[in-house]
N, CA, C and O atoms as a GROMACS GRO file, in nm:
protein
  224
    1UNK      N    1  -0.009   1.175  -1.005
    1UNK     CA    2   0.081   1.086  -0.935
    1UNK      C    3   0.217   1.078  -1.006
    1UNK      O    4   0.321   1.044  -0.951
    2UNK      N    5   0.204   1.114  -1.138
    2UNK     CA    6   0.346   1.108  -1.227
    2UNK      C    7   0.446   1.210  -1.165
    2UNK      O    8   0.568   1.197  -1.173
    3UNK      N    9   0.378   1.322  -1.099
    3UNK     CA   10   0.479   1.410  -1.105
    3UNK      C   11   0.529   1.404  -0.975
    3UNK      O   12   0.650   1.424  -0.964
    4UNK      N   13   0.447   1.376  -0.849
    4UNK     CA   14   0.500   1.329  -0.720
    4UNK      C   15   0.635   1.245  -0.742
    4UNK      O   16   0.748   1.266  -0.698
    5UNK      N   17   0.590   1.150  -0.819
    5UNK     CA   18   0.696   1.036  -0.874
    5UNK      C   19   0.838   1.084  -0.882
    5UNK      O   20   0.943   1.074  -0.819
    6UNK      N   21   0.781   1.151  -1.011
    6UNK     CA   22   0.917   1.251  -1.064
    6UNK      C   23   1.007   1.325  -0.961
    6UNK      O   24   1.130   1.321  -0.954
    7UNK      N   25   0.909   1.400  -0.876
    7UNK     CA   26   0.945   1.458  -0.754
    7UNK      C   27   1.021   1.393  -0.660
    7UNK      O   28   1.131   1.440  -0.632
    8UNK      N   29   0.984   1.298  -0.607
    8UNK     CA   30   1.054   1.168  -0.517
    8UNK      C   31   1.174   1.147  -0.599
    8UNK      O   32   1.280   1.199  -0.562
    9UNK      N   33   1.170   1.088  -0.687
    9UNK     CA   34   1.303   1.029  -0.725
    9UNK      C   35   1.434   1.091  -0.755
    9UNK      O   36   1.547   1.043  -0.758
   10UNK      N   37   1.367   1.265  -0.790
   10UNK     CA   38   1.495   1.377  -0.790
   10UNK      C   39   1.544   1.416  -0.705
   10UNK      O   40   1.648   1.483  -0.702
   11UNK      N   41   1.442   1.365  -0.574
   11UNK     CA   42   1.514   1.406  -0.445
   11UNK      C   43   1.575   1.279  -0.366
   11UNK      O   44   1.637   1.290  -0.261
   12UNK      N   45   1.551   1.173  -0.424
   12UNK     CA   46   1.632   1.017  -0.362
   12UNK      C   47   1.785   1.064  -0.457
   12UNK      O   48   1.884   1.110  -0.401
   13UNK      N   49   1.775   1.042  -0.589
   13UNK     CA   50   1.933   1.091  -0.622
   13UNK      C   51   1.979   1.224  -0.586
   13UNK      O   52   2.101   1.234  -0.594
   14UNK      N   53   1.921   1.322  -0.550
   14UNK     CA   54   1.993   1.462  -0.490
   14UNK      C   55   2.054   1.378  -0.332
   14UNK      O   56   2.171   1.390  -0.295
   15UNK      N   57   1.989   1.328  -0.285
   15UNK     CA   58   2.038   1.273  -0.155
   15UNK      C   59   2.180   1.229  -0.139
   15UNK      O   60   2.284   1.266  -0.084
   16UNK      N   61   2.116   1.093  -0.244
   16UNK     CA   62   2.244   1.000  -0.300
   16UNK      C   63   2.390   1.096  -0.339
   16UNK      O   64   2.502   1.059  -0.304
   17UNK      N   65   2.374   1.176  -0.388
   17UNK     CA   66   2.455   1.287  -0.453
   17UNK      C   67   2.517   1.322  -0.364
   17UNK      O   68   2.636   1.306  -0.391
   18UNK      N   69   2.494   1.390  -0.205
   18UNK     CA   70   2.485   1.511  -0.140
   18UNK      C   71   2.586   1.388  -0.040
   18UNK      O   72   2.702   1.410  -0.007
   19UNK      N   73   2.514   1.269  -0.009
   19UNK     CA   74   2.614   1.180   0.027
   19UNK      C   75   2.774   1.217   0.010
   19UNK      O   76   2.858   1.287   0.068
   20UNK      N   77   2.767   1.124  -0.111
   20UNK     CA   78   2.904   1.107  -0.187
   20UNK      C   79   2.950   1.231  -0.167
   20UNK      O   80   3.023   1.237  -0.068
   21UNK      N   81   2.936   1.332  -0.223
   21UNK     CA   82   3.009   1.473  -0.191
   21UNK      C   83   3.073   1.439  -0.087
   21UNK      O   84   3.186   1.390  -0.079
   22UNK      N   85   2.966   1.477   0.028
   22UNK     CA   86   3.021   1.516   0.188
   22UNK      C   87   3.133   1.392   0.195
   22UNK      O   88   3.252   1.420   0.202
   23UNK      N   89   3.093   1.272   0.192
   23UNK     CA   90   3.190   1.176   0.220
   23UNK      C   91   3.290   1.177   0.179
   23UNK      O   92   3.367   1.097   0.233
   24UNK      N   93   3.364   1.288   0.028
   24UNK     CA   94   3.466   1.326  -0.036
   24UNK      C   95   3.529   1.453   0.018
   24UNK      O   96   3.645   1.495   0.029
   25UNK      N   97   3.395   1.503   0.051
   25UNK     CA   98   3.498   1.648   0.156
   25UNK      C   99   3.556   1.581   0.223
   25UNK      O  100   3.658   1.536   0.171
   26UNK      N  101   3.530   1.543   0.352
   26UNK     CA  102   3.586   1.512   0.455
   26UNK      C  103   3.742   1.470   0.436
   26UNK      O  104   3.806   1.462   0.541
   27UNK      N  105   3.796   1.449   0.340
   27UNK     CA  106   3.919   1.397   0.307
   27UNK      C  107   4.022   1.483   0.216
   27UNK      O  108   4.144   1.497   0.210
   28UNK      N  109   3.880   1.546   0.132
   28UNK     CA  110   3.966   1.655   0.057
   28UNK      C  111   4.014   1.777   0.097
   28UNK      O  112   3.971   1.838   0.194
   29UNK      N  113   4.107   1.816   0.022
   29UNK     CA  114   4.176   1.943   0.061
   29UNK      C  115   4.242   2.020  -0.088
   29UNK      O  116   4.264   1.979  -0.203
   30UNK      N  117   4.261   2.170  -0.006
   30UNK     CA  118   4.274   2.295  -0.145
   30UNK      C  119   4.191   2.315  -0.256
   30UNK      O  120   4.092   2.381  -0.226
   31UNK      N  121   4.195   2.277  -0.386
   31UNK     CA  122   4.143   2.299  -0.497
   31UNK      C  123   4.029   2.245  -0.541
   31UNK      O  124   3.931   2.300  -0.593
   32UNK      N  125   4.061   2.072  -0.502
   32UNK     CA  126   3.974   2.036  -0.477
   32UNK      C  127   3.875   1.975  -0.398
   32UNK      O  128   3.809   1.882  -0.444
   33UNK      N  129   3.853   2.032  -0.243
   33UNK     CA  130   3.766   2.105  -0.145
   33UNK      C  131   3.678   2.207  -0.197
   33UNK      O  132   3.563   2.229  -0.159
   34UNK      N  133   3.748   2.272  -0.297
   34UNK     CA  134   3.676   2.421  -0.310
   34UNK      C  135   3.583   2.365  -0.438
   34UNK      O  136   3.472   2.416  -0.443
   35UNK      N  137   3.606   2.289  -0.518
   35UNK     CA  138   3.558   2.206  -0.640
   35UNK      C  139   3.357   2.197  -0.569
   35UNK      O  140   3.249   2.254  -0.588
   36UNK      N  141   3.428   2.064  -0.470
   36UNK     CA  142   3.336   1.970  -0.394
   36UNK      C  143   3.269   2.110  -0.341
   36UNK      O  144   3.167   2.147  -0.400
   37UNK      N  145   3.311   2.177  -0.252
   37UNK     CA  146   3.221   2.318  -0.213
   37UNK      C  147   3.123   2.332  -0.307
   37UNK      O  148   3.010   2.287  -0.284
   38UNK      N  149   3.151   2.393  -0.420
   38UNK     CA  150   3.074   2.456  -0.516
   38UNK      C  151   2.961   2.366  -0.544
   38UNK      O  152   2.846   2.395  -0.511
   39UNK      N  153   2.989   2.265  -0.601
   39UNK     CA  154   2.879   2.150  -0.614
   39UNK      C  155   2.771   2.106  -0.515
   39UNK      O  156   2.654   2.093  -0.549
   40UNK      N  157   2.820   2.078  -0.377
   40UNK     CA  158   2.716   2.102  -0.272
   40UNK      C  159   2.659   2.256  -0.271
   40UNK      O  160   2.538   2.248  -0.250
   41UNK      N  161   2.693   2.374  -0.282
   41UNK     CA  162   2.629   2.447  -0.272
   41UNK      C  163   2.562   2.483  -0.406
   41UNK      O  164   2.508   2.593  -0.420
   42UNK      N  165   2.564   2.392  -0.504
   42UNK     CA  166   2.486   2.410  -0.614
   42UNK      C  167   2.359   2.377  -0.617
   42UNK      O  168   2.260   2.436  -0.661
   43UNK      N  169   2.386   2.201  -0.528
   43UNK     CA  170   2.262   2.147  -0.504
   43UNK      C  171   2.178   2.174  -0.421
   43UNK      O  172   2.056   2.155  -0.421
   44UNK      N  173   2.271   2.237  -0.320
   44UNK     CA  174   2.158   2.289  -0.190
   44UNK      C  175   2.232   2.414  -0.146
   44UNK      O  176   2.341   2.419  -0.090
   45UNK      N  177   2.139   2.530  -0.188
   45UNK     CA  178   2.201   2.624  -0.150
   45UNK      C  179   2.190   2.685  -0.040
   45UNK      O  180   2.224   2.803  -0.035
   46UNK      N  181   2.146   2.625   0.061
   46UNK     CA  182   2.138   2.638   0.204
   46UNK      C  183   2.222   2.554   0.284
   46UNK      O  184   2.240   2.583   0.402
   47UNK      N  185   2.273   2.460   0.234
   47UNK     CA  186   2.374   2.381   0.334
   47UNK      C  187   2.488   2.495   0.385
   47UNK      O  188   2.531   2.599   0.336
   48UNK      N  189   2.512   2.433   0.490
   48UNK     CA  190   2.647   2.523   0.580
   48UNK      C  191   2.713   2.364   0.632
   48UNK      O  192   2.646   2.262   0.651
   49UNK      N  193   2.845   2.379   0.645
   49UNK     CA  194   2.960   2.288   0.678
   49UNK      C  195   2.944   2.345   0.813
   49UNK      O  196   2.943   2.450   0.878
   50UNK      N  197   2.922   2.133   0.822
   50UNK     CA  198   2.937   2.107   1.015
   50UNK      C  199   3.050   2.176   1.032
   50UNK      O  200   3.134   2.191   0.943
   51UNK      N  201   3.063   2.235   1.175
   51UNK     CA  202   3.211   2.265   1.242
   51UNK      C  203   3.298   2.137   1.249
   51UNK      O  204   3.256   2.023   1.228
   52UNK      N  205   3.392   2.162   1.271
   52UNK     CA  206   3.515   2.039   1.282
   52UNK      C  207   3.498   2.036   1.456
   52UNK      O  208   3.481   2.129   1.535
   53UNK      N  209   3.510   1.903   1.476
   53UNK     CA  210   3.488   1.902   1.639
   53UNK      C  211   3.615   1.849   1.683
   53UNK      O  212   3.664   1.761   1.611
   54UNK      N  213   3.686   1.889   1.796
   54UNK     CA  214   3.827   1.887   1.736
   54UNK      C  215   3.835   1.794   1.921
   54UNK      O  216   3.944   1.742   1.946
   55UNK      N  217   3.742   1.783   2.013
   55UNK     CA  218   3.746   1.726   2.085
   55UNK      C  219   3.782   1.539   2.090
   55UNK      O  220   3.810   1.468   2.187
   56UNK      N  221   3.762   1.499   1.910
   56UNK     CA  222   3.837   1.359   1.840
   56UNK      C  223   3.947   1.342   1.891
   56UNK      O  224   4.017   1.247   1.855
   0.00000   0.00000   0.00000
């Protein structure tokens, strides 16, 4: 059960993490966009960036 534990809780702060990022892309731009990039794709190296929906 310790390690489930362990398990759960690295993936409640990867969440928490993956949050904040995205919520910092969305605003950022150039250098550091490409920063924030790297780091989400560190943590999850399967994420792909929503399209921009430009119908806003």
């Amino acid at each position: 059960m310790v390690e489930r534990r362990i398990e759960l809780d690295r993936r409640y702060t990867r969440k928490k993490k993956m949050k904040k990022l995205k919520e910092k892309l969305e605003t950022a731009t150039g250098e550091a966009r490409e920063k924030l990039l790297y780091k989400i794709k560190r943590l999850s190296p399967f994420w792909t960036e929503p399209a921009k929906d430009k119908a806003k």
